[in-house]
C-alpha positions in Angstrom: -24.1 3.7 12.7 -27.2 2.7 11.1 -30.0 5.3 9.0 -31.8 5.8 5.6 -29.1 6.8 2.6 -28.7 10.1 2.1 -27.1 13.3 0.8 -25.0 14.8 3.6 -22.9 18.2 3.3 -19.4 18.2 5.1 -17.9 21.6 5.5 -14.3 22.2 5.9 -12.3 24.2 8.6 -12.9 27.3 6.3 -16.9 26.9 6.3 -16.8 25.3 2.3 -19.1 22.9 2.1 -18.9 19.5 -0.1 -21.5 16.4 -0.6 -21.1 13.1 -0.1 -23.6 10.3 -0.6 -24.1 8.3 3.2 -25.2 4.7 3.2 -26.9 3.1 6.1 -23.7 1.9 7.8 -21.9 5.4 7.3 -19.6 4.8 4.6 -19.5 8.1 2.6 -19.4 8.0 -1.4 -19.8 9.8 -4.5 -23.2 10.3 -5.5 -22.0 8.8 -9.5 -25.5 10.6 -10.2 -27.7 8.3 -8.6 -30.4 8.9 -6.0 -29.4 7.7 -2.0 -31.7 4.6 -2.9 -30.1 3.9 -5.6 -26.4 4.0 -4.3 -27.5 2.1 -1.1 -29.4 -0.9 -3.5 -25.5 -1.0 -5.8 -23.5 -1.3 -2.3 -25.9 -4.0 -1.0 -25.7 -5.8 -4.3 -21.6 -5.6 -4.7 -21.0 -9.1 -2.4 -23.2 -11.1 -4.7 -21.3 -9.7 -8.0 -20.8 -12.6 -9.8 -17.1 -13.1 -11.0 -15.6 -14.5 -13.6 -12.7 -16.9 -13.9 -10.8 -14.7 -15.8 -11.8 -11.5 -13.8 -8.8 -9.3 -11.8 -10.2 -7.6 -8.8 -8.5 -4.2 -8.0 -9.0 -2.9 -4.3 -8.0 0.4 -3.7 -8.1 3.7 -1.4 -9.1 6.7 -3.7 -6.2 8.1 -5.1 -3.8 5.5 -4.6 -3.3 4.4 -8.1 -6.4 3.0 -9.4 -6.4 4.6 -13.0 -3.1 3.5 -13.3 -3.0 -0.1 -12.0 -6.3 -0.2 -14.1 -4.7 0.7 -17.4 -1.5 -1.8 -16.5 -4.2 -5.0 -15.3 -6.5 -4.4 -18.6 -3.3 -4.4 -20.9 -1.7 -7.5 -19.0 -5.2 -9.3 -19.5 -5.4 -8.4 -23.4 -1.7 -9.3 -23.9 -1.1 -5.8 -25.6 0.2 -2.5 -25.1 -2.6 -0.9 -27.3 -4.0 1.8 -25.6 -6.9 0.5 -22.9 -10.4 2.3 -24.9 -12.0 2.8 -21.2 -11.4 3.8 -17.4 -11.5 1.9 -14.0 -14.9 3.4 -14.0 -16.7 1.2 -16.8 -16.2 -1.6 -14.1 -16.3 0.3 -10.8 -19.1 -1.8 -8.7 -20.3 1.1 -6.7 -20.4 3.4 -9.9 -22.5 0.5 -11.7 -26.1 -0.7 -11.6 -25.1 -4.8 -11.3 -26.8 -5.1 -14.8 -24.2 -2.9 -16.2 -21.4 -4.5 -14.5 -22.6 -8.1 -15.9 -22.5 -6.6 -19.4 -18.9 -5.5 -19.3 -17.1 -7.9 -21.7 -14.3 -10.2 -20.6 -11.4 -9.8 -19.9 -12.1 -7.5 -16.8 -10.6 -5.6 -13.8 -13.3 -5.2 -11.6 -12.3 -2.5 -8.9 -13.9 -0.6 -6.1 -12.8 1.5 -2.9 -14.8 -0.7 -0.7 -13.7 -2.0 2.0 -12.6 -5.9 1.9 -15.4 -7.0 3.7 -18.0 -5.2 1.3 -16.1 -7.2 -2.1 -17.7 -10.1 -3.7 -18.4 -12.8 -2.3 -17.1 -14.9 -5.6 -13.4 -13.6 -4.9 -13.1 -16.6 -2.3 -15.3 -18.6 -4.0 -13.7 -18.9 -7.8 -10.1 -18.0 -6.5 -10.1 -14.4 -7.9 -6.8 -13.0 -8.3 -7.2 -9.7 -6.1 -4.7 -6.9 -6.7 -4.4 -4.1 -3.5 -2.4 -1.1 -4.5 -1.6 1.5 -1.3 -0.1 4.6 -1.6 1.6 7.1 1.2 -1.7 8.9 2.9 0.5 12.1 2.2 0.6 12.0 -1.3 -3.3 10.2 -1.7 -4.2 13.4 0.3 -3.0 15.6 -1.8 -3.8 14.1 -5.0 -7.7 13.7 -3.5 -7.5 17.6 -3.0 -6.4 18.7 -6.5 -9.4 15.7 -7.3 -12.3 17.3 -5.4 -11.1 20.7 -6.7 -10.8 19.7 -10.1 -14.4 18.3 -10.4 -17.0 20.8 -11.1 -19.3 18.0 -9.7 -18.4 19.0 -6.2 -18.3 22.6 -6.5 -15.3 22.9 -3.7 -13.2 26.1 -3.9 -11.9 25.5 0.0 -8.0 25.2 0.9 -5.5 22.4 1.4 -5.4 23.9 4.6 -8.8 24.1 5.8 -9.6 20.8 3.5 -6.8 18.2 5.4 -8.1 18.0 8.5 -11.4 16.8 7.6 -9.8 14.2 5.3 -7.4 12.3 7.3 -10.3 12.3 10.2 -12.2 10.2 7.7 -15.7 12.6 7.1 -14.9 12.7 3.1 -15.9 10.3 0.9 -15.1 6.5 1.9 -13.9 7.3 5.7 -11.0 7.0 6.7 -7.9 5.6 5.0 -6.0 4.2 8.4 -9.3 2.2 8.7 -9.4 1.0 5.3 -6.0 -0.3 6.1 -6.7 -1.7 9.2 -9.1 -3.3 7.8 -7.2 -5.2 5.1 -4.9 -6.3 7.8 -7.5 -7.7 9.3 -8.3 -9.7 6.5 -4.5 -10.8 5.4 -4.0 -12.0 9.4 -6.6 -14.1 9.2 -6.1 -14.9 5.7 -8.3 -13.7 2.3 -9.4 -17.0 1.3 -8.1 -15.9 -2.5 -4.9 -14.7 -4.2 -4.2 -11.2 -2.9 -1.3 -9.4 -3.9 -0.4 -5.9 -2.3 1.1 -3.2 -4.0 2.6 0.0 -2.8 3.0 3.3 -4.5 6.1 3.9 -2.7 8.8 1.4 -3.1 8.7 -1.1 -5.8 12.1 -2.7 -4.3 11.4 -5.7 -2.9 12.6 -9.6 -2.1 10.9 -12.9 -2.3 10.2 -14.8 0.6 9.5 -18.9 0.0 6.7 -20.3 2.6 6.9 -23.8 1.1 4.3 -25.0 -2.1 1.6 -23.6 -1.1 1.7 -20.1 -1.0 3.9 -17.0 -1.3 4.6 -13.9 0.3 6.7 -10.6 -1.1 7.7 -8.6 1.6 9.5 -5.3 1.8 13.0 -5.0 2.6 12.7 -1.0 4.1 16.6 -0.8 3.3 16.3 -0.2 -0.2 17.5 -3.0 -1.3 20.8 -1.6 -1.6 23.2 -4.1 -0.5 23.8 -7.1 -1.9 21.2 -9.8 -1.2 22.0 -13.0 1.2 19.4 -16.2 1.5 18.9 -18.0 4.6 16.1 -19.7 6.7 14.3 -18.6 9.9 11.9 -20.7 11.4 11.1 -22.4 7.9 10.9 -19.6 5.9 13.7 -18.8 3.0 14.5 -15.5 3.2 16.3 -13.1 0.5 17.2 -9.9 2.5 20.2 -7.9 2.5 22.7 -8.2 4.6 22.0 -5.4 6.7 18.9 -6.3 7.8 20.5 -9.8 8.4 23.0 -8.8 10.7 20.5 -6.1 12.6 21.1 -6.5 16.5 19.2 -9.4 18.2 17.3 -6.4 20.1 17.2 -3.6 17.6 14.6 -1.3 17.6 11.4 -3.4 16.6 13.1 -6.3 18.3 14.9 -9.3 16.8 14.1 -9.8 13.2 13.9 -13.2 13.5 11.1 -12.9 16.3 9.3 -10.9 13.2 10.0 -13.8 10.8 8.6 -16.5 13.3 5.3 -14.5 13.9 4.6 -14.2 10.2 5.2 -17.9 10.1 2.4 -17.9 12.0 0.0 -15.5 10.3 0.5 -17.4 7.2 0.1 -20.5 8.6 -2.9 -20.1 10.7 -4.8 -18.5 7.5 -6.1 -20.2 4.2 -4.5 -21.2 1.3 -3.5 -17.9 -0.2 -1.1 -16.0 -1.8 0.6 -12.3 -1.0 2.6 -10.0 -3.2 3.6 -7.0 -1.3 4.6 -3.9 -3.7 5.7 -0.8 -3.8 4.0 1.6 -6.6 5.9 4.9 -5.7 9.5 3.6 -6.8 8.0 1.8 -10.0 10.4 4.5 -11.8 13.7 2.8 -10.2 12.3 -1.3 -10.5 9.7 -0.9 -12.7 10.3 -4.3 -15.1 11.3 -6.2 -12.4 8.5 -5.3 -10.3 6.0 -6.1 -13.4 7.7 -9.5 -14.2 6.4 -9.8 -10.3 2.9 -8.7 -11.3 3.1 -11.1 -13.8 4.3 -14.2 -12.1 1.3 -13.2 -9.1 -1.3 -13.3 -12.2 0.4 -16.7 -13.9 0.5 -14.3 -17.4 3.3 -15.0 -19.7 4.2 -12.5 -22.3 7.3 -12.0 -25.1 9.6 -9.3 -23.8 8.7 -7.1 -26.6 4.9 -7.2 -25.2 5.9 -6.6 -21.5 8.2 -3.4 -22.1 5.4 -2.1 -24.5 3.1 -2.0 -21.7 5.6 -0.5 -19.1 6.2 2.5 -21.6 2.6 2.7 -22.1 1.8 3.0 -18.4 4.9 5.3 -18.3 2.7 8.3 -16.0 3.7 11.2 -18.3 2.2 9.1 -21.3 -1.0 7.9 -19.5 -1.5 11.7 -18.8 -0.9 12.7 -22.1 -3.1 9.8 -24.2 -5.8 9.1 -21.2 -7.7 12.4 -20.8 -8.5 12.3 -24.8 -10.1 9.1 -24.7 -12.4 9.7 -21.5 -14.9 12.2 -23.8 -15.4 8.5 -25.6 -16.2 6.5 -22.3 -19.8 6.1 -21.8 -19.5 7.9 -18.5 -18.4 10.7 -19.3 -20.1 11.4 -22.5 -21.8 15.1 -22.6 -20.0 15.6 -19.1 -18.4 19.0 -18.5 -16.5 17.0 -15.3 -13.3 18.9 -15.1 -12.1 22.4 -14.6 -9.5 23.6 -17.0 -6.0 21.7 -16.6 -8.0 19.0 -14.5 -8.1 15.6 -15.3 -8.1 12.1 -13.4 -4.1 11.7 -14.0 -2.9 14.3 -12.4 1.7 14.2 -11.6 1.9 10.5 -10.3 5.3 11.7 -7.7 6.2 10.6 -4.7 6.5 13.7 -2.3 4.6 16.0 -3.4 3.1 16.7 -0.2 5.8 18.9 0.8 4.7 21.5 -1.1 0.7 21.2 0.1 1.8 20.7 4.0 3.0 23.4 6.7 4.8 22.5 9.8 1.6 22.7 11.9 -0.6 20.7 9.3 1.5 18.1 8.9 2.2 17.8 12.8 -1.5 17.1 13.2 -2.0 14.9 10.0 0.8 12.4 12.0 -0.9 12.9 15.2 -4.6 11.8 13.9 -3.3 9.0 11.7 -1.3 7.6 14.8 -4.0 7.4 16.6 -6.2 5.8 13.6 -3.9 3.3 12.6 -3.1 0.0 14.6 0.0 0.1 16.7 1.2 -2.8 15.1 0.5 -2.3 11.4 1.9 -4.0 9.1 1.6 -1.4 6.0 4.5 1.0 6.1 5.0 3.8 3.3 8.0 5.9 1.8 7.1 9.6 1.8 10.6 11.0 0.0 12.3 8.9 -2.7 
C-alpha cells in the first residue's frame, strides 16, 4: 500500500467513527497532535535514531505493558526505586520530533509500537539491549477499548461489541497485532543482530536453556512449572524442563519434543550472535523477583537486594496506578491537556483475564477465527488467557 499521509476515519460495526493518522505504507497511528506530514517525516526518521550505549529499547504492541515495563527499565537504569518523574511517552520515537528525542537525558528507555523492521538502525549497530514485552491479544483488546474510550482525544462512545471486530482485523491504530508478531518472528528466526529479550504478560514461569558461550535463550515451559525441574541435553542444548514435558510421548501432539529442541538448535544457530529472554508479564504476581533477577542478568545490572525488592513494590500495578496518574499533569505532554474522561487514566487493572467479562460466546468465536487466520501456523509466541 503506498499514498500521501493522512487523516483517515474508521467506523465500527455500530456506525462510530474514530481517526487514525495513515502513513504512506499503511501503518495507522495516533495523530500525537501533529499534521500527516509531520507524523510521516518522525516515522521516516525513527531507523536513523541515533542510540546510545547505555540506551534500553522497549518494543511493544499497544497495550501490552509499555507504561509498566517503562517504569520497571527507567528504575533498573537509575539504580533506584524513586518514583520514575515521566512516562514512556517522553521517549516514544513516533510521539517525538528526532530533536526532542536527542535531548532526552541519559539513562533512557527508548520505546515505540513499530514494527521491528521500522526500529533503529543503531540497535544492531551498538548492541542495544532490546526488551519485547507481549501480552494475550484478549486482554491488549480490551485494555485498548477502555484506552480509546477513555481519551477525549478520540471522541469514541462505540461498544466492545461493535468496536472488536475492527480491532483484531487490524484497521485501528498500528494494524494488526498477529502481524506485529509475525513479524518479530521473522526477525528472531533469522536472528536480531542485538540482545533481544522477550517478555510476556502472561506467565512469568519460566526455565533457562544453555546454547553454549555465546548466547542464551529463556524459553517457556507451558506446564507451569509445577513439577520439579530435571536437566539434560538434546542435540547440544542443556535443558531445565520439568519432568513432564521430559517424559511427553515421542509423538505427542506437536510431535516429539526433542524434534522441537533440534530445530531451535537450528534457528539459533543459523542467526547472529544474539541473545533471547523469553517472559511472561501476566504471572509477574506468582514469579515476580525471580523473573526480575532474569531481567536483570539479560541487562548485565547488579543491584543490593534492598534496591531490587524496592523497585518490584514500586512497579506493584495497584501502586503504579495509584502514584502514576498524579505525576502525568507534570510531564511535558500532558501539560494543559484535558486527555482523560473521569476515572480514565493510562494504568488501567493490569489482570490477566479480564476479557471474560468484555467477550460473548459469538465475539469471541470470531476473535479466534480471524486471529487464526492472521497468525503463522507455526508461531512461536503462545499466551495464557486464565491464570
Amino acid at each position: 500500500m503506498s499514498g500521501e499521509p493522512k487523516l483517515i476515519t474508521v467506523a465500527d460495526d455500530g456506525g462510530e467513527t474514530l481517526e487514525f493518522m495513515q502513513l504512506k505504507n499503511g501503518l495507522r497511528q495516533p495523530p500525537f497532535n501533529m499534521t500527516a506530514d509531520e507524523i510521516q517525516e518522525i516515522f521516516e526518521h525513527v531507523p536513523e535514531t541515533p542510540c546510545r550505549d547505555d540506551d534500553i529499547m522497549l518494543a511493544t504492541f499497544p497495550k501490552t505493558g509499555t507504561n509498566w515495563l517503562y517504569e520497571m527499565l527507567s528504575m533498573i537504569q537509575r539504580r533506584s526505586s524513586a518514583r520514575v518523574q515521566d512516562t514512556k511517552m517522553s521517549t516514544m520515537l513516533e510521539a517525538n520530533k528526532a530533536d526532542v528525542i536527542d535531548t532526552r537525558s541519559s539513562p533512557r528507555v527508548l520505546n515505540s509500537h513499530y514494527r521491528p523492521r521500522f526500529l533503529p538502525k543503531d540497535l544492531c549497530r551498538k548492541q542495544i539491549k532490546t526488551v519485547l514485552c507481549l501480552r494475550n491479544p484478549k486482554d491488549a483488546a480490551v485494555s485498548q477499548y477502555a484506552h480509546m474510550t477513555g481519551m477525549h482525544i478520540y471522541n469514541y462512545k462505540g461498544t466492545f461489541t461493535d468496536w472488536i471486530r475492527p480491532y483484531v482485523e487490524g484497521e485501528m491504530e498500528y494494524n494488526s497485532y498477529a502481524d506485529y508478531l509475525n513479524a518479530w518472528q521473522e526477525v528472531i528466526e533469522a536472528g536480531p543482530g542485538y540482545p533481544l529479550h522477550v517478555m510476556y504478560f502472561e506467565d512469568l514461569k519460566m526455565k533457562v536453556i544453555e546454547a553454549g558461550p555465546r548466547y542464551f535463550i529463556h524459553v517457556m515451559d507451558f506446564e507451569n512449572l509445577k513439577k520439579r525441574a530435571t536437566g539434560c541435553y538434546i542435540g547440544g542444548i542443556e535443558v531445565l524442563a520439568t519432568s513432564n514435558l521430559l517424559e511427553e510421548p515421542e509423538n505427542g501432539e506437536y510431535g516429539p519434543f526433542s524434534a522441537y529442541l533440534y530445530e531451535l538448535q537450528k534457528v539459533i544457530e543459523a542467526g547472529p550472535r544474539y541473545s533471547i529472554h523469553v517472559m511472561d508479564f501476566e504471572n509477574l504476581k506468582m514469579d515476580g523477583i525471580g523473573q526480575l533477577n532474569k531481567l536483570l542478568k539479560f541487562l548485565g545490572v547488579d543491584l543490593d537486594e534492598a534496591t531490587r525488592d524496592a523497585i518490584f513494590e514500586q512497579c506493584h500495578f495497584p501502586n503504579m496506578l495509584r502514584e502514576k496518574p498524579e505525576i502525568m499533569p507534570t510531564v511535558e505532554h500532558f501539560k494543559n491537556n484535558n486527555l482523560f474522561r473521569k476515572g480514565h487514566s493510562f494504568y488501567r487493572k493490569g489482570e490477566v483475564g479480564d476479557w471474560k467479562n468484555w467477550f460473548t460466546v459469538a465475539k469471541n468465536e470470531m476473535f479466534d477465527a480471524v486471529w487464526a487466520s492472521k497468525i503463522r501456523p507455526d508461531t512461536m509466541f503462545h499466551f495464557r488467557y486464565l491464570l
